[in-house]
N, C-alpha and C positions, 0 to 999 in steps of 0.2 A: 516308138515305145513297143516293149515287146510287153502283151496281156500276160498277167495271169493266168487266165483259164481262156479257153477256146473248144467253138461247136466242131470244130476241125472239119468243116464243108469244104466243098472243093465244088470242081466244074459239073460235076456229075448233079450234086443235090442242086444247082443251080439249075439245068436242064430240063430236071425233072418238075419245077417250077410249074411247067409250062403244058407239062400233059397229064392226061385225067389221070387218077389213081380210085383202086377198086377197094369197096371196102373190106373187102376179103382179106386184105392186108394187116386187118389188126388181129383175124384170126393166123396169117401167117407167123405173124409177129410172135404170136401168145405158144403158138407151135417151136417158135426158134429157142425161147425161152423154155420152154419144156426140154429141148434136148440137150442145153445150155448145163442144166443144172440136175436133170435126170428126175427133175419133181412130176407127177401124172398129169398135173392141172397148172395152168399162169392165165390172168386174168388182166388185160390191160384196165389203164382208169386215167382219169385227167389226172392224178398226181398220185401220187409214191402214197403220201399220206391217207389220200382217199381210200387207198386199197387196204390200209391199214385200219382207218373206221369200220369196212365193214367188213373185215377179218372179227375184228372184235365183236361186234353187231350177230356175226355168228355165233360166236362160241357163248353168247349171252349176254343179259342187259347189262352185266356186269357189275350189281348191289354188293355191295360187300368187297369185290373181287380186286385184286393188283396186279397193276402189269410195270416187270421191273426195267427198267432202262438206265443208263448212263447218262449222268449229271451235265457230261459233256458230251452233246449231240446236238443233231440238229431240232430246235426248238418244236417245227413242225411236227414230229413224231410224238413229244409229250400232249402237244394242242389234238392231235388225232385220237388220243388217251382217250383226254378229259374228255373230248364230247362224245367218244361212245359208251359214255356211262362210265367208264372203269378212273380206279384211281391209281397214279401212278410213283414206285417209290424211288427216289435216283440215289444211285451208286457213284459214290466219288472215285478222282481218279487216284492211281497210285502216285505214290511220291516220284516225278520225273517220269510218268509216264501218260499217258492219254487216255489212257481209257482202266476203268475198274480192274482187278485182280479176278480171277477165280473166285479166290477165294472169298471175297467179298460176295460172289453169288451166291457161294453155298452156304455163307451167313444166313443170308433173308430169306434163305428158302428153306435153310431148317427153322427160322425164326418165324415164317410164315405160312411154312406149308402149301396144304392145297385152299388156304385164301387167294393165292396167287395164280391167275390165268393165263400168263404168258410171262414169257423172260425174252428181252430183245439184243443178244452181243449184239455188239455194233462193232465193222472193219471200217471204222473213219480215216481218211484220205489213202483208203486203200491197204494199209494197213494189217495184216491178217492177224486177229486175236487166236486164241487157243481154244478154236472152237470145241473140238474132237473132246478133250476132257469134259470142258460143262454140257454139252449135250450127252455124253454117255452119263454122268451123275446124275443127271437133275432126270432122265428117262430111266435110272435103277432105281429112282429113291423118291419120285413125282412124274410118275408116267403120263398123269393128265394133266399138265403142262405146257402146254403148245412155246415149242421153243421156234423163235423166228428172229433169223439170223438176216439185220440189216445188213445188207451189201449195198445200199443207195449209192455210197462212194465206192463201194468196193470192187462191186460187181463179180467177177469171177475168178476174184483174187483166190491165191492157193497156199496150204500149209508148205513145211520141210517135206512131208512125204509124196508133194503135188497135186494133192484132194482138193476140192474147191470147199471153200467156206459154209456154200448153201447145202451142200453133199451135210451136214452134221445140223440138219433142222429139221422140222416139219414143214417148213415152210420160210421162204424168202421174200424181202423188199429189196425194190430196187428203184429209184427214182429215175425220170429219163427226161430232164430241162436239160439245157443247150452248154449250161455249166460240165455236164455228168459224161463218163466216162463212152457211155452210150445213148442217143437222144433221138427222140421224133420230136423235139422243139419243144413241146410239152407234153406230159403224160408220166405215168410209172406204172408198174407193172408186181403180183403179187404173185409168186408161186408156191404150190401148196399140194401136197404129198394125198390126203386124204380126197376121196371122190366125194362124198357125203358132205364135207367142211363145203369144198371147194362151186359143188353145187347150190348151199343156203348162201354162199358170198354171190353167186349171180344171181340169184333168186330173188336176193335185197336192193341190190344194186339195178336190178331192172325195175323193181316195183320202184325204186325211188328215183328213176329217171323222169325227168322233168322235159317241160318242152326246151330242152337245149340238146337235143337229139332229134328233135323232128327238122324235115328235110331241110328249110329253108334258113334253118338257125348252123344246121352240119356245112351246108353250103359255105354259108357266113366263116364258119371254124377253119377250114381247108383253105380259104380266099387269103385269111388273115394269119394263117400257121406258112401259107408261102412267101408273102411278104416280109415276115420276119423270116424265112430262110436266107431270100434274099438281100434282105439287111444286115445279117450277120455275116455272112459270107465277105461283107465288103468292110464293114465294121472292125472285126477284130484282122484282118489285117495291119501289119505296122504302121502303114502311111498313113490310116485309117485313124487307128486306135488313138491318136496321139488328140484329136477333138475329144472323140470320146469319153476318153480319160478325164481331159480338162472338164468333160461337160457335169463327168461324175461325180467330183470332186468338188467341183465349185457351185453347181448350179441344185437344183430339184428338178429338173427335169423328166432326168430319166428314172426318178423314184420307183414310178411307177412297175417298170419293169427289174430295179436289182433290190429293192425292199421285200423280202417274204416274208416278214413279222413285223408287229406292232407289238413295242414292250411291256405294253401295257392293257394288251388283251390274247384273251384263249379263244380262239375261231379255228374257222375253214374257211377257205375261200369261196365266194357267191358260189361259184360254179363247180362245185366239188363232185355235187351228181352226175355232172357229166364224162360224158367217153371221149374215146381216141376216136378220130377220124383215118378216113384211110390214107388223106397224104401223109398227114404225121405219121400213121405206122410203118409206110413206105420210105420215112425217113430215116423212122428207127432199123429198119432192116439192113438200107445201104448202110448205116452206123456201125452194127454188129459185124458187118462185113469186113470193116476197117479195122476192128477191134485187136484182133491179134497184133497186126502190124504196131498200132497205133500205143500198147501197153511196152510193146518190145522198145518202142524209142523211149521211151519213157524210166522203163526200167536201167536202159544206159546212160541217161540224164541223171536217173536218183544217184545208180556209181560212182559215178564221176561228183554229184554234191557230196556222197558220205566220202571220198577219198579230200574231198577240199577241206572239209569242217573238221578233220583229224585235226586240226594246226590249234584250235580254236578251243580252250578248256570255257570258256567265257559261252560256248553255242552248245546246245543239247541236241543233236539230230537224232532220226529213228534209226536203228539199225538196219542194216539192209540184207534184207533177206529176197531171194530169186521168185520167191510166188506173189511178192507184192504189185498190186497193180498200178498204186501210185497215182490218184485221182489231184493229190496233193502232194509235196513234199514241204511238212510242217516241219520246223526248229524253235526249240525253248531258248529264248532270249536271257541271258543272266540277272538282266533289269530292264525295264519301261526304257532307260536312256538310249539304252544298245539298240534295242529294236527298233527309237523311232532314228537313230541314225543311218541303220542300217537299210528303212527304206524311204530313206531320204537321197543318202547318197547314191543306191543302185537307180532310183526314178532319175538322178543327173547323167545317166549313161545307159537310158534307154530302156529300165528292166523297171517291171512292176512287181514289186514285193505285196504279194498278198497276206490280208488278215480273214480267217474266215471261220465260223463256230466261234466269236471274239466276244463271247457269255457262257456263262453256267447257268443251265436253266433254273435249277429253284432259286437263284440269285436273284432273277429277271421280278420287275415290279410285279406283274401278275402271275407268280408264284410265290412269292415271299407273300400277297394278300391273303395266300392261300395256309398260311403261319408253315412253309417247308421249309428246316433246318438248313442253312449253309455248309454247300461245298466245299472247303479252304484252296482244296488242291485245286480242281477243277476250275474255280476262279481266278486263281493263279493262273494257270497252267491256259487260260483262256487271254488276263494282258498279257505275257508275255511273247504269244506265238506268232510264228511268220512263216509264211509257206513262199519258199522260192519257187520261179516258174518251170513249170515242165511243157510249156508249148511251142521249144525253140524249136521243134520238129513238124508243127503243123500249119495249116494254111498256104501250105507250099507245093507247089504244081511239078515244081521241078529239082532238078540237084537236090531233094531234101537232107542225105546226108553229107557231102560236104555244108549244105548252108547251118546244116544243125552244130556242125563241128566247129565252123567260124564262130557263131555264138556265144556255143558252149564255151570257147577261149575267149571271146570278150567277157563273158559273165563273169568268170573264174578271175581273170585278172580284174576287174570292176570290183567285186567283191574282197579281194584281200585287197586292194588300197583301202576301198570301206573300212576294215576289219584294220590296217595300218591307219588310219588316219582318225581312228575312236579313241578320244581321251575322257574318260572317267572322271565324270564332275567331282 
């Protein structure tokens, strides 16, 4: 079975398993990021979301205050919201497409003004939205605004003119689990333009460090952040995958580690106070290293899916533009039938068709108790979707692109028999 997604380790993050790492590493880390995206300041933290609590946690208690996001995103960023006080307003998506309009921001932002503390575009599966316009609007017309451009899946995805996404914020998220485009296993990472912001977010984030930074608990984090490198590394391998898979699917098992929400509640995770260790940022590092290569295969993977799905009026793909970094390659299924056919038959020839962002947040139990209006699109647009894999290029030591190309031709041909053998109930 070839995964969906992949930490794309190899022999190297393997090796490194095995000898001490400095913690100086997470201040390297936070430096790579810095020059990544050209912001003064980056802050690592044990999750993407964390840095986002107490991004907000700066800018104020947030009484009164709204911070805008997209209906369709990752859940954890609205749960980040609520507990730092603020309340959050979701934007639907457009009709056939993923994520909000423009123009839908500069709705609520003339409808809201400066009640509103931040605005979050979001480049979901890589994706690059239109940033350049709504940050020039929303900084001529609500300068005190703090606009922060999720890049969690996007990371240093780029427009038509080749600008990076985070280049038009104040500031950027970026999530960095073993799923994400670039990873230290666990952790994310915050960067952020202003020195003054940038210093009240460490300022909070130290005072509210718990004893899960003192030595023997860091020790503990580094022991068990190897182990699962180690685990993965052998895991999402093919030969591997194919328990795994079964185990996912059938069992609770591994709940533990691919559940990051409960439908039914607004949290953080226990340990959200906590920091990066230096193996992890040492993992993060060798990751970023990989990262160019690793978007380049990837972006010739999406190609070759937008040139297959031309055939198919019945399949919605993104368009494919050359700055996308493609964390995912999502398609709108025409109906619930297509899509569960679709990864039915590809799982009978070895390909895992993933579902993933497969809710509309104010849809979810513990938003809707909150009385938040329904998304239509967004809900839609959330059964419908399937994201083909982009990992036939990694986990591979050797020949990677011939074996990517053999793939890519079983895929291709697996897929139109799928697409040939769907008969419409």
């Amino acid at each position: 079975m070839i995964p969906r997604l992949s930490p794309n380790y190899n022999i190297q993050e393997c090796l490194s398993t095995m000898l001490p790492a400095s913690s100086n590493n997470v201040v390297k880390l936070e430096y790579a990021f810095c020059l990544r995206t050209q912001h003064q300041n980056a802050i690592a933290f044990r999750y993407g979301r964390s840095g986002l609590y107490y991004l907000l946690k700066a800018l104020g208690d947030g009484t009164g205050k709204y911070v805008v996001i997209p209906a369709y995103s990752c859940v954890v960023v609205a749960h980040a919201v609520v507990e730092a006080g603020y309340t959050p307003i979701f934007l639907d998506n457009e009709v056939d497409k993923l994520q909000p309009s423009n123009q839908a921001y500069f709705d609520i932002l003339k409808e809201h003004g400066p009640q509103i503390a931040m605005i979050v575009p979001t480049h979901l599966f890589g994706i690059t939205e239109d940033a350049q316009e709504l940050y020039e609007y929303t900084k001529q017309h609500y300068p005190d605004i703090f606009v922060l451009q999720d890049c969690a899946h996007g990371f240093f995805c780029k427009d038509d003119n080749g600008t990076t996404a985070a280049h038009y914020g104040d500031g950027a998220l970026f999530g960095m689990n073993i799923s994400k485009l670039a990873n230290s296993v666990k952790g994310g990472m915050i960067t952020i333009i202003d020195d003054k912001i940038a210093a009240k977010v460490r300022e909070l984030h130290n005072a509210d460090l718990q004893g899960g930074t003192s030595k023997p608990n860091m020790v503990l984090q580094s022991v068990i952040a190897r182990i699962y490198t180690l685990a993965a590394y052998f895991a999402f391998k093919p030969l591997f995958y194919d328990l795994l898979h079964w185990l996912q699917k059938n069992t609770k098992l591994l709940s533990s580690q691919t559940d990051y929400y409960n439908e039914d509640e607004i949290t953080l995770p226990q340990d959200y106070k906590g920091a990066m260790c230096g193996f992890e940022a040492n993992i993060g590092l060798k990751s970023l290293e990989k990262y160019n290569q690793r978007i380049a295969y990837r972006q010739h993977i999406a190609q070759r899916y937008s040139d297959l799905l031309e055939a198919y009026s019945n399949l919605t793909p993104p368009e494919y533009h050359p700055g996308y970094s493609w964390s995912h390659y999502p398609v709108l299924c025409a109906n619930i039938d297509l899509k569960r056919h679709i990864i039915k038959a590809l799982a009978k020839s070895g390909f895992e068709i993933g579902e993933i962002v497969d809710y509309s947040i104010p849809d979810m139990a513990c938003y809707k108790a909150l009385k938040y209006p329904s998304c239509p699109n967004a809900l839609k647009h959330a059964e419908l979707v399937i994201n083909l894999p982009l990992t036939l290029a990694e986990n591979l030591d050797l020949n990677i692109v011939k074996t990517m190309e053999a793939r890519l031709s079983k895929f291709e041909k697996a897929f139109s028999k799928a697409m040939d053998d769907f008969k419409q109930p």
